[in-house]
C-alpha positions, 0 to 999 in steps of 0.5 A: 689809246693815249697820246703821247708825243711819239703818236702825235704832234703834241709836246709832253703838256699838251700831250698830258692835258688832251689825255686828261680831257677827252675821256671826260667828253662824251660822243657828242662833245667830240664830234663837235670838236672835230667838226670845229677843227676840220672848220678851223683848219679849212679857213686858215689854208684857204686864203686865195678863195674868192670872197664870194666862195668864202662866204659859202665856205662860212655858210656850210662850216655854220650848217655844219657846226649847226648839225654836229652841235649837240642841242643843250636842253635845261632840265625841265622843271616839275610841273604840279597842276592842282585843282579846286573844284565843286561841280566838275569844270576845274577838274575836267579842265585840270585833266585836259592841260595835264594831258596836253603837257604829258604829251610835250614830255613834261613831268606833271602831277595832276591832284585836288588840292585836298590831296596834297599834303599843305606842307607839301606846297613849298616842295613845288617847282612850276604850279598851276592852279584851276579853281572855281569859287563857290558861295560869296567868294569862298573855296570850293570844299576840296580846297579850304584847306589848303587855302586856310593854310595858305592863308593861315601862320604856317605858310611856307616862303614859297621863293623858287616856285613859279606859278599861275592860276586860271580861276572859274566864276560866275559875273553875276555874283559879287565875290567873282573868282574870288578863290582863284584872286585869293590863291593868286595873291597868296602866292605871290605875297610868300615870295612865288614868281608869277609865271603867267597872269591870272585869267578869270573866266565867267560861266561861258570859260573854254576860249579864256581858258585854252588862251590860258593854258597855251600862253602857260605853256609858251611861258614854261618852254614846252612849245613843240618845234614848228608848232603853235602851242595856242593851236595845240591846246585848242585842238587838244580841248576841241578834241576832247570835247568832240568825243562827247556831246558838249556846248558847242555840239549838243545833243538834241533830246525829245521830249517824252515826258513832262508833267507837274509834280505838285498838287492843285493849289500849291505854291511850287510848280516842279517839272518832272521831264523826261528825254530820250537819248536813242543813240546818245552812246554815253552813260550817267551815274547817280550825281551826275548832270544833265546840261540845258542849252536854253532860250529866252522868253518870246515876250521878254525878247519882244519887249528888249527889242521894243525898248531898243528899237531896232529891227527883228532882223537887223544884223548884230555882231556876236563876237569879235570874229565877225559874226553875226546873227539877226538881232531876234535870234542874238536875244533869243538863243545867244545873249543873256538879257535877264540877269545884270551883273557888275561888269556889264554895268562897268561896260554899259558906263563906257558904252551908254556915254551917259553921265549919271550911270557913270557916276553911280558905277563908281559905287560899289553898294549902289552897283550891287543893290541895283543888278539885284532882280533888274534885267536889261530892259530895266536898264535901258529904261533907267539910263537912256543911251544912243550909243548902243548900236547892232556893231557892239551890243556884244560888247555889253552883253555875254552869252547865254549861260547853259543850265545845270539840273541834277539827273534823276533816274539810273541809266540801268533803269532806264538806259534810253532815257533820262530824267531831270526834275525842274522847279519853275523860278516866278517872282514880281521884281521892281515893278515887273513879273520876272522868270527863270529862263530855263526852268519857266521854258521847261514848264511853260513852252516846251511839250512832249515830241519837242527838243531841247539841246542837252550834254552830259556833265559828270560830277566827280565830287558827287559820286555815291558808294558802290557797295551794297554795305556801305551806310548812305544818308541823303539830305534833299529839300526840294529839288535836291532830292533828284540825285537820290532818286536816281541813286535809289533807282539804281540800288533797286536794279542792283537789288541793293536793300537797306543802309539808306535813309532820306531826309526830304523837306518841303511847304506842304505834305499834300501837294508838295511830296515830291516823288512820295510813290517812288520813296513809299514803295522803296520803304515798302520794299526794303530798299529805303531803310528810313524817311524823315519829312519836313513841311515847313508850312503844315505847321505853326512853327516852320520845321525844316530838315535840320530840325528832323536830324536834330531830333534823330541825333542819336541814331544819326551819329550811329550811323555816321559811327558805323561808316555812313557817307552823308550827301546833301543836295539843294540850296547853297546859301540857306540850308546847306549851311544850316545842315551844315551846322545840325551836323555839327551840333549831332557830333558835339552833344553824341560825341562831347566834341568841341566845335572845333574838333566837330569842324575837324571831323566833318573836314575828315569825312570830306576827304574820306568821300564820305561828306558830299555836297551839290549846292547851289 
C-alpha cells in the first residue's frame, strides 16, 4: 500500500519520498526504523520521568536499537594459503590452518605453490605462505618456480594483497628460512601489505606456528564470538595431532630386530632395524617416514655435566612455563647438546658476559667456521662463563630435534612391522671423536626387546605410481636405497612385475651391497627389471651413480620417453645435484636439448609427479 495524504499525516512531498524509500529498505532496515521511532517518540512525551527512570528508559531504547539493528558484516575477503614443501611439514600445517579458517566460514583455497599459475599471484586478496627451506637457502622443488617468478622482470605489483608468511628451518644452517625471508620480501618489496610479521621456526616448529596461525586470524577478523582464537588454533593442531602418534604422543615400538648390514672390514656400519607396531592403527606407504624421538650420549651427558659442574640432579628450567626436569634427564632426552648453531652462540654472547665471544660473534665468517664439528662442551671450554645457571640454560640451548629415516619395508608385507635402515655418523673433530645421536644410539645402545619412541610422518611429495605399467626409475646411494625397498616389497605383494630399474651406489661391492639378497631375487623373479651398481672404491677411478646412468644414456631417456617417473633419495648436497645434472646431460646428448630446455623439462616432469626427490 502507498502513502498518500489521505491514509496518512503526510504532505504531498514527504508522502512521495517515503514512497520512493521504503521498498528499497529491506526487513530489517525497517524494523530498525521502527524501533528507532517508537524510541524517539517515547523520549520526547516523557519529560516529567525521573532522571533516575530516564536513565533506564536510555538503557532499554540502547538494548533495544542494539537488538533490532542488523549486524553489518564487511565482505570477507578471498583467502589463498599456498604451501613450499619438501618433506611434508608446510604442508601438513597448510591443511591444519585451512581447516581451521573454513570452519570460521571463510573462503579459502589450499595449493603447492607449483599449483598456481605465477600470473595467477596478483589476482589474490589475503595470502598466506608456509614454507620450509631446503639446501643453502633455496626453495623447496614445488616452489622455484613461483619464487623464480617472484623474483624474476615479470612480477606483478601486487598493491591490494595482503599477506604473511610462516617460514620452516633448521638453526643449524647458514641460510635459516631463507626461502621463507625471500617470499616475504618480495611481497612486500611489489607493493603487498604485510597483514602479520613473518615468523621463523627451528625444527621444534608447533608452538611458533600455532602463534602464527592464531595472531593471523585476529588480524584477518575471523575470531569467532566469545572465543580465543589463540586457543582455537592450538586445540584445532592438538587435536589434529592426537588422532595419530606424534612428538608429543609417541608411540613406543619394540625392538625386533637390529643387525649390521655391512660386512667385516668395512668402512660404514648400516643398522638394519626392525620395530613392532602391534596396535599402532595407522598405515605406511613407500615414501613415507618413521620418526625418532631420541637421546643423547650417556658419555657425552657425563662430560657436559663435568664441564659444567652442577649436579646430576639439580633442578633446570626447560621452558618459560616453569617447568623443570633434573639436569641429567634435560641433557639426556630434552636439550640439544651436540650441535652449535649461529643463534645459540648469539644467545651465549648475552648470557656467558664474556668479552671476547662478544666480540668474535659479530663476525659472520668466524661464527660459521666455528659451529662447523664443535659441540657445547667445546664451547664452555673455549669461552668460560659463570653466568650460566640451572634457571636459564633453556634460554641457551633448544630442543632435542626427532630424527627422520625413510621406511623400508611395505606395510602389505609386513603389517605389524616396520623397517627403517640407519647409517652409523663417526668422525674425529677438533680434537674430539664425535657421533650422531640417533644413528650411533641405534647401532651402539639400543638391543632387540628395547623401545624407541616413534611416529609416523607421510610424504606427500614422495609418493610412487600405483599402477603396475607405469615405468619407475630409482636412484638410491647408500641409505637412499630404503624407499625402493619398501616400494619393491610392495610391487611383489601386488605381483607388480617389470618396469622398474635401481641405480644403487656404494665404497665396496663386498661388504657394502646393502640389501643385495633382496635386489638379487627381485632380478631373479621379474619384479626388478634392471640393476646397475657403483662401488666408488672397487676401482681406480672413483665411479659413481652418475657415471652408470651416463653410460645408460640412451636407454634412460627411452624410458623417460615412454613416461617413467624417476625418484632419488640420498645426500642432498653432493649427489642429488650431480644426478641432477647426469640427467640433464641424458636429455641434451639423446634429445638435442639446450641446457635450458633441458632444465624446463626436468621442471615439467616435477609438476607431472614424475621427478621426486627425498635429499637431505
Amino acid at each position: 500500500m502507498n502513502i498518500n495524504i489521505t491514509n496518512s499525516p503526510f504532505n504531498e512531498e514527504q508522502a512521495k519520498q517515503l514512497n520512493e524509500l521504503l521498498p528499497t529498505l529491506t526487513p530489517e532496515q525497517k524494523l530498525w526504523l521502527s524501533g528507532y521511532l517508537t524510541a524517539s517518540q517515547q523520549a520526547e512525551t516523557n519529560e516529567s520521568v525521573t532522571s533516575n527512570q530516564i536513565a533506564q528508559q536510555d538503557q532499554q531504547t540502547e538494548t533495544m536499537l542494539a537488538d533490532k539493528e542488523p549486524e553489518v558484516t564487511p565482505e570477507s575477503r578471498a583467502i589463498t594459503i599456498l604451501y613450499g614443501s619438501e618433506t611434508g611439514n608446510a604442508q601438513s600445517l597448510a591443511e591444519i590452518f585451512e581447516e581451521r579458517l573454513v570452519d570460521m566460514g571463510n573462503n579459502v583455497t589450499l595449493k603447492s605453490m607449483e599449483d598456481i599459475k605465477p600470473k595467477d599471484i596478483k589476482k589474490v586478496e589475503d595470502l598466506f605462505i608456509i614454507t620450509s627451506t631446503h639446501g643453502e637457502g633455496d626453495p623447496p622443488d614445488n616452489a622455484i618456480e613461483l619464487h623464480e617468478y617472484l623474483h624474476g622482470r615479470k612480477a606483478p605489483k601486487l598493491e591490494g594483497v595482503r599477506f604473511s608468511v610462516l617460514a620452516l628451518g633448521d638453526q643449524s644452517y647458514e641460510y635459516f628460512c631463507q626461502a621463507g625471508k625471500d617470499f616475504d620480501f618480495k611481497l612486500a618489496e611489489l607493493g603487498a601489505e604485510r597483514l602479520y610479521d613473518r615468523v621463523d621456526c627451528d625444527i621444534d616448529y608447533e608452538e611458533d606456528a600455532e602463534k602464527w596461525m592464531a595472531n593471523v586470524i585476529n588480524a584477518i577478523g575471523s575470531k569467532p564470538k566469545d572465543t580465543d582464537s589463540e586457543q582455537v588454533v592450538s586445540e584445532s593442531i592438538k587435536s589434529a595431532k592426537e588422532r595419530k602418534y606424534s612428538k608429543s604422543n609417541p608411540y613406543e615400538a619394540e625392538v625386533l630386530e637390529n643387525i649390521n648390514l655391512n660386512g667385516r672390514g668395512s668402512n660404514k656400519e648400516t643398522r638394519h632395524v626392525e620395530l613392532l607396531l602391534d596396535n599402532f592403527g595407522e598405515e605406511y606407504e613407500p615414501g613415507d617416514c618413521i620418526v625418532v624421538l631420541p637421546q643423547n650420549d650417556p658419555s657425552i651427558v657425563e662430560l657436559l655435566i663435568s664441564t659444567l659442574g652442577w649436579d646430576y640432579e639439580e633442578q633446570v628450567l626447560i621452558n618459560e612455563d616453569g617447568d623443570t626436569l633434573n639436569l641429567e634427564e634435560a641433557l639426556t632426552s630434552h636439550f640439544e647438546i651436540t650441535k652449535l648453531t649461529k643463534p645459540l652462540l648469539e644467545n651465549a654472547s648475552a648470557l656467558f658476559d664474556n668479552d671476547e665471544l662478544k666480540g668474535k660473534v659479530q663476525d659472520k665468517e668466524w661464527v660459521q667456521n666455528y659451529i662447523e664439528g664443535r659441540d657445547l662442551i667445546d664451547l664452555l671450554n673455549d669461552f668460560n662463563t659463570t653466568e650460566l645457571q640451572p634457571d636459564n640454560l633453556y634460554q641457551l640451548l633448544r630442543k632435542l630435534p626427532p630424527r627422520e629415516y625413510s621406511i623400508s619395508s611395505s606395510y602389505k608385507a609386513t603389517p605389524d612391522e616396520v623397517h627403517i635402515t640407519v647409517g652409523a655418523v663417526r668422525y674425529h673433530s677438533h680434537g674430539r671423536d664425535r657421533t650422531g645421536v640417533c644413528s650411533v644410539q641405534f647401532a651402539e645402545r639400543v638391543q632387540p626387546g628395547d623401545t624407541v619412541p616413534i611416529y609416523l610422518k607421510r610424504n606427500p611429495n614422495f609418493k610412487f605410481p600405483q599402477e603396475s605399467e607405469v615405468p619407475v626409475i630409482m636412484i638410491g646411494p647408500g641409505t637412499g636405497v630404503a624407499p625402493f625397498r619398501s616400494y619393491m616389497q610392495e610391487r611383489e605383494e601386488l605381483g607388480f612385475k617389470g618396469n622398474t630399474w635401481l641405480f644403487f651406489g656404494e665404497q665396496h661391492f663386498t661388504t657394502d651391497f646393502l640389501y643385495q639378497t633382496d635386489w638379487q631375487e627381485w632380478l631373479d623373479n621379474g619384479y626388478l627389471s634392471k640393476l646397475d651398481v657403483a662401488f666408488s672404491r672397487d676401482t681406480e677411478h672413483k665411479v659413481y651413480v652418475q657415471h652408470r646412468i651416463l653410460e645408460n644414456s640412451k636407454q634412460f631417456n627411452e624410458w623417460i620417453q615412454n613416461g617413467a617417473a624417476i625418484f632419488v633419495c640420498g645426500d642432498e648436497k653432493q649427489m642429488a645435484k650431480d644426478v641432477h645434472q647426469t640427467i640433464k646431460e641424458v636429455l641434451m646428448n639423446e634429445q638435442s636439448l639446450s641446457e635450458e630446455d633441458a632444465e624446463a623439462y626436468l621442471k615439467q616432469m616435477k609438476r607431472e609427479k614424475r621427478y621426486q626427490r627425498d635429499v637431505y
